[in-house]
N, C-alpha and C positions, 0 to 999 in steps of 0.2 A: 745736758739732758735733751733728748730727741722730744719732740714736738707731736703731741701722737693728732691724726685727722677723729673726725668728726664722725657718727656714723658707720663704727667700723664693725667690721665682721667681726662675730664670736667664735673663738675657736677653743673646742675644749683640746684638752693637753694635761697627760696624765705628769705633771714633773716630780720626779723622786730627789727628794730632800735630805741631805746628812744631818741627823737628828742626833741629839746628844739629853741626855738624862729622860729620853721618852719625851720632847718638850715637841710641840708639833704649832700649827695654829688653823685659825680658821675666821672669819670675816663677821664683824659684827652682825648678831641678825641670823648668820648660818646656822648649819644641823653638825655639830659636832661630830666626828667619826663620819661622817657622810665619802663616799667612796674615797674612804684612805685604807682599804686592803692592800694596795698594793708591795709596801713593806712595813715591815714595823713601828708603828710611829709615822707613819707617813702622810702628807698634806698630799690633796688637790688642790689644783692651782687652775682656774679657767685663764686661758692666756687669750686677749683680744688681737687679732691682726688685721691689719685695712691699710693697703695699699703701700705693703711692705714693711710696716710700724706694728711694735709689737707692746702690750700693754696687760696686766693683768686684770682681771673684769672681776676675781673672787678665790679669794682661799676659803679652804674648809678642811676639817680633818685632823688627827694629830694631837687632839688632847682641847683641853678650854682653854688654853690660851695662845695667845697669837708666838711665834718666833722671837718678839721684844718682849714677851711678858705679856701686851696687850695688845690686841691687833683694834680698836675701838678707834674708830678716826685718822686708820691707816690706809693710804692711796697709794696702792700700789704697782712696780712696776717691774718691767723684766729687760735686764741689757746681756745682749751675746753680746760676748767675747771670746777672744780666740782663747784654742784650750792650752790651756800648761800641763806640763807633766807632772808638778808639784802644786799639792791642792796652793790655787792662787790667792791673792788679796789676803795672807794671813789667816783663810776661811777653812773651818772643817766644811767637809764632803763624801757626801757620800760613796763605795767605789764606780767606778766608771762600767755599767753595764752593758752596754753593745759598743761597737766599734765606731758606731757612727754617731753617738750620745753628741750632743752637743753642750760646751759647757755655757752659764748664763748665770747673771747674777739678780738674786734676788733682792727688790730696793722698796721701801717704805719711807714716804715722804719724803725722797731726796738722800736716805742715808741704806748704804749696802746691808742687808743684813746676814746674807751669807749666797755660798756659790749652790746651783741646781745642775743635775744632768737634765736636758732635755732628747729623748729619742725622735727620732722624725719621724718612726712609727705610729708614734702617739700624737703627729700635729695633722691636724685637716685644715688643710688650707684651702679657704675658701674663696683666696684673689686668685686661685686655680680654676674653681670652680666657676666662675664669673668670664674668666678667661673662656674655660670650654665650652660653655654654654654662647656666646658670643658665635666661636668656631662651630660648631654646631649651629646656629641658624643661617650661618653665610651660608656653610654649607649646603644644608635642606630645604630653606625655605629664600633663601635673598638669591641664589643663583639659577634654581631654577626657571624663578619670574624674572631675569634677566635676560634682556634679548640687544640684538643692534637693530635699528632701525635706520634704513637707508635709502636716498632720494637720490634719482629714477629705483622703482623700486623693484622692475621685472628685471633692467638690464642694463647698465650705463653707457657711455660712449667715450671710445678715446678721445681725449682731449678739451671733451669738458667734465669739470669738475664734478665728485658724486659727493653728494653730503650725507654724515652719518649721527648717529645722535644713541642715547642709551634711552631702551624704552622698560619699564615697570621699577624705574627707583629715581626717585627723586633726589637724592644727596640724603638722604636720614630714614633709617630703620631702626625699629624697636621691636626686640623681644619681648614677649610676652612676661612677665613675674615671674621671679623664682621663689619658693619659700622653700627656706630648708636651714634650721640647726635654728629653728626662733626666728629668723630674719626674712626681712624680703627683698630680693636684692633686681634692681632694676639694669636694663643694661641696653643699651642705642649704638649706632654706630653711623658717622659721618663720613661722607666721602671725601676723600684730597684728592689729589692730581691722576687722571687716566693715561694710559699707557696703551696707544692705539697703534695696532702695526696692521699696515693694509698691503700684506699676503704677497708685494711686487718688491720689497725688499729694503721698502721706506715705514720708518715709526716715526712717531712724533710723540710727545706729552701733552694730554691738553685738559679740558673738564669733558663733563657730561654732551655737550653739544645739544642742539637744540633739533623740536622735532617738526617734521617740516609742515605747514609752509613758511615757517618763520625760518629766512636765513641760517643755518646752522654754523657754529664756530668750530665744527670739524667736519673741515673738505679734502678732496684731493682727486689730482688727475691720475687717470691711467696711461700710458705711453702705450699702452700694447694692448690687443682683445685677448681676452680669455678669462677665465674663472679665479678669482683670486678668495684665499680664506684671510677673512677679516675676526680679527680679535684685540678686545679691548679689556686692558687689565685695571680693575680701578681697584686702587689702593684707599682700604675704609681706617677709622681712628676708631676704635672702640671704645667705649668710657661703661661703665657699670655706677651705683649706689645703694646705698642700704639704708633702708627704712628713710626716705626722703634726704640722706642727710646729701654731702657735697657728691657729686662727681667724681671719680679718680680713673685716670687713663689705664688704659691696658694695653698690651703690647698689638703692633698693627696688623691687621690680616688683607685679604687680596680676593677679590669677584671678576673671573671673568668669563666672559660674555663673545659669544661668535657668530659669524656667519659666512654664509658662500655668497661672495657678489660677482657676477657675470657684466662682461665689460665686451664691447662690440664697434667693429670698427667701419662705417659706412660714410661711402663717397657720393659725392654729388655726379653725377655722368650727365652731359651735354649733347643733345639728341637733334636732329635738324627736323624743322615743322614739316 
């Protein structure tokens, strides 16, 4: 049995159940019949997911008693499995309504009670939503205050080094709260390693660099004058949470940041008094 996190997003999810004598169930405490229109006999089932892991939060619906006769101090849970073409596990089921149904077994305390179609029309995923909202402020609000800053800062010179640095992010941004489907799901983003390519045909990886007059830990010479476009790609680790609980990563996104630096080549000339 999977290990479900802590803190997880609620997802409702209409799942249709193969019911046999009108027996349906519903979660100690619940509203009997409570949105089980959807076929005859049919349970609601909230399915919990958080950071890939999938858990039931509440059945309801289906008549007074639970799927075993009693659903009263049942902890319930939800495992996909890949689909058979012959109802599996021994389990009646109901018939398979879209193409894309997913089959999943319905479990109370550790013991299967029978197999569910679940549709993916019917799931909101909300480690999606944590996801886009992430992408969404890289995008609108973390890139545009993303600038390079770079020492000499009108014009550099061949052959000595120009230092460059990222100015309006410090390595950690946070989006603002989201509340939506009950929850409030928080969400930050750290930066790892930058990806600085200074426009003359050289990259490097390095961090943030520092802004001047403090030494910066990203330099570089130019060999040649002219106008070079500098841009620095910095690779952030996303993480999101709900309602305080743990952290769980998200998949990684990308800020980057440019500029035009002008590089100029001037000689010393020896003149007689």
């Amino acid at each position: 049995m999977k290990r479900w996190a802590t803190g997880s997003l609620v997802v409702a999810v209409a799942l249709l159940l193969g019911v046999t004598g009108g027996a349906g169930a519903q979660e100690s405490g619940g509203n009997p019949g409570a949105g089980a229109g959807t076929i005859d006999g049919g349970v609601r089932v909230t399915v919990i997911k958080s950071g890939g892991f999938y858990r039931v939060g509440a059945v309801s619906g289906g008549g007074p008693s639970g799927p075993s006769g009693s659903s009263s101090g049942c902890t319930w849970t939800v495992i996909f499995s890949p689909d058979l073409s012959e109802a599996p596990y021994g389990l009646l089921v109901s018939p398979k309504r879209n193409p894309d149904d997913r089959f999943a077994l319905l479990v109370c305390n550790g013991t299967i009670l029978r197999g569910i179609w679940v549709a993916t029309s019917d799931i909101v995923d909300l480690d999606a939503v944590a996801a886009a909202e992430a992408s969404r402020y890289v995008k609108d609000v973390l890139v545009p205050q993303v600038r390079i800053g770079v020492n000499p800062t009108i014009r550099g010179l061949v052959g000595l080094r120009s230092w460059f640095w990222i100015d309006g992010f410090t390595g950690l941004a946070t989006a603002p709260p989201i509340t939506a489907f009950g929850v409030t799901i928080d969400v930050r983003m750290f930066s790892g390693s930058v990806v600085w390519n200074f426009g003359d045909g050289h990259e490097r990886i390095g961090d943030l660099g520092r802004a001047y007059p403090a030494p910066s830990t990203v330099q570089h010479g130019y060999q040649r004058h002219g106008s070079y476009p500098v841009a620095a790609a910095i690779h952030l680790a996303p993480e999101y949470r709900v309602d305080g609980g743990p952290w769980l990563t998200l998949p990684g996104l990308e800020a980057v940041a440019s500029a035009q630096h002008d590089v100029e080549q001037r000689q010393a000339i020896i003149t007689g008094s």
